[in-house]
N, C-alpha and C positions, 0 to 999 in steps of 0.2 A: 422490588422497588415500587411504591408508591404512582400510581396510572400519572398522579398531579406535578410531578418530575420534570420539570425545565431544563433542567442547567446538571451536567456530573461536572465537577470542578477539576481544577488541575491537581494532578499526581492523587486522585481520589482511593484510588483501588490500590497505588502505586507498591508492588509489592506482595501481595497477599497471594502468594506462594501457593495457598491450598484453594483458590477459588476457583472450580473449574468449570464452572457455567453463571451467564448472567442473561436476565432477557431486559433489555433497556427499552423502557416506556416508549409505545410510540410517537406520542407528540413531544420528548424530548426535544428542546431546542439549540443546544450548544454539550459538545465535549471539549473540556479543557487539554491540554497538553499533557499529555505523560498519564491521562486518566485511567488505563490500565496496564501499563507499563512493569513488567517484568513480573507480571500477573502467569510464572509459568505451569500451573497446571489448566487454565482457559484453555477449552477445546475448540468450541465453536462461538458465532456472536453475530446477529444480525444488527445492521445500521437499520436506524428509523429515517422515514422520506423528507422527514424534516431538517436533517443533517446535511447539508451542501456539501461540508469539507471535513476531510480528518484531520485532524490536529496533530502537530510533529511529536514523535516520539508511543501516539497514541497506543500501540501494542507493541513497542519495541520488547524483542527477550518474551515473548510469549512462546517459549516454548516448543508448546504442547497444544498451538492453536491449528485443526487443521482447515476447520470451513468456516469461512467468510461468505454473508450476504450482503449483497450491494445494491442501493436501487437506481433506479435508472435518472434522476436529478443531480447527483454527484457530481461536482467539480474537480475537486482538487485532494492531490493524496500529499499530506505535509511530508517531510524530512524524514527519515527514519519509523514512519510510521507502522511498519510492519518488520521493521530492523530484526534478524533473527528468530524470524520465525521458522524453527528449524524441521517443524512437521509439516508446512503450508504446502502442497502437491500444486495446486492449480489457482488461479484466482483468473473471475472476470471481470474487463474494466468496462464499468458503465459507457457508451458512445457521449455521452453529458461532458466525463470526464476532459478536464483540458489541459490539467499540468500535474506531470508525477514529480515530487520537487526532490531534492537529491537523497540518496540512499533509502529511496521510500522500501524499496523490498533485498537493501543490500544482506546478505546473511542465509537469503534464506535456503538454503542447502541441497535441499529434494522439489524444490519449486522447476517442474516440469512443463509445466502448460500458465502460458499466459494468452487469454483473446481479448480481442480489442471488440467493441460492439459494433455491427454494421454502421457505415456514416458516421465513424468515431472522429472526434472535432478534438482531441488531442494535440496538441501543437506543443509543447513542450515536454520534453524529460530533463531531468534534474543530472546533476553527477554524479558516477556512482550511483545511479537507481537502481541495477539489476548487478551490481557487483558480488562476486560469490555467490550466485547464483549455479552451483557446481552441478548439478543434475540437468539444468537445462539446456537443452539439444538444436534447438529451432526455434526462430520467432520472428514473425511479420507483423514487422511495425506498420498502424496507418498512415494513409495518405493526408497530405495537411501539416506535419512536422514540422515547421520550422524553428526553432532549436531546441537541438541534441547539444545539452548541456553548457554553459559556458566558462570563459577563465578571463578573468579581468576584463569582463565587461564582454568581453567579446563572442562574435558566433565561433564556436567550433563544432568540431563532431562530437565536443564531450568530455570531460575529465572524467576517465576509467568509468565508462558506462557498462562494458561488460566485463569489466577487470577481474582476472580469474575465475571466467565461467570457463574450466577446464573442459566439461562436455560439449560447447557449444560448435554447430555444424554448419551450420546455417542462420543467415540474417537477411532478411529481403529488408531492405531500407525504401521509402518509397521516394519519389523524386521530386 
């Protein structure tokens, strides 16, 4: 891709089966929705620091994605963003970050290790963010939360925030 690369558009890549590496310019300034979207042979994919937010659906069905780079200005992980990524082992969330919006990592199968960044300002999870999430065992959410997901309008603990994480043993919630 071209260094002079602004903008990947929506549903851009959407598709393309055999694409299994991409390096996205770093002064990019906007990914569209669904921009590499069921892109399943992508292994790996570093975000540029000029990206705030992923957009929903962004790597939904990747696969075959297993390393993800994040930097540390990030806000917000869209919808489904990472929907089915069935090799993803670990991901780290920026402390920047502040809202995972629903099913951002639902799907992902062997996703074992989630950390949150020292003085992570996170304050909302989505529904169904970590749904099926079957391999993951443990996870300490930060302090600062205030909502775990909601149902018509209101605060709850979450519609199926860890719904069918079979393996799961542990959850320290903070307070």
């Amino acid at each position: 891709m071209p260094k002079s690369l602004e903008t990947i558009g929506t549903y851009a890549f959407y598709g393309c089966t055999d694409l299994d590496s991409i390096t996205i310019p770093a002064n990019l300034a906007s990914l569209g929705a669904s921009s590499f979207r069921g892109c399943s042979s992508l292994k790996a994919v570093a975000i540029p620091e000029n990206i705030t937010s992923l957009p929903n659906y962004l790597f939904y069905e990747c696969s075959a994605l297993t390393h993800v780079t994040l930097h540390p200005e990030l806000t917000t992980f869209g919808s489904y963003a990472f929907y089915g990524c069935t090799k993803l082992t670990s991901i780290d969330i920026p402390s920047s970050v502040t809202y995972l919006e629903n099913s951002a990592f639902s799907g992902c199968s062997v996703l074992d290790t989630i950390t949150f960044g020292a003085d992570s300002k996170l304050a909302r999870l989505g529904n169904m963010v970590f749904a099926d999430c079957t391999n993951l065992k443990n996870i300490v959410l930060p302090a600062g939360i205030t909502e775990f997901g909601h149902d018509n309008a209101q605060e709850t603990l979450g519609h199926s925030i860890f719904a069918r994480c079979s393996s799961l043993e542990s959850i320290a919630i903070p307070d």
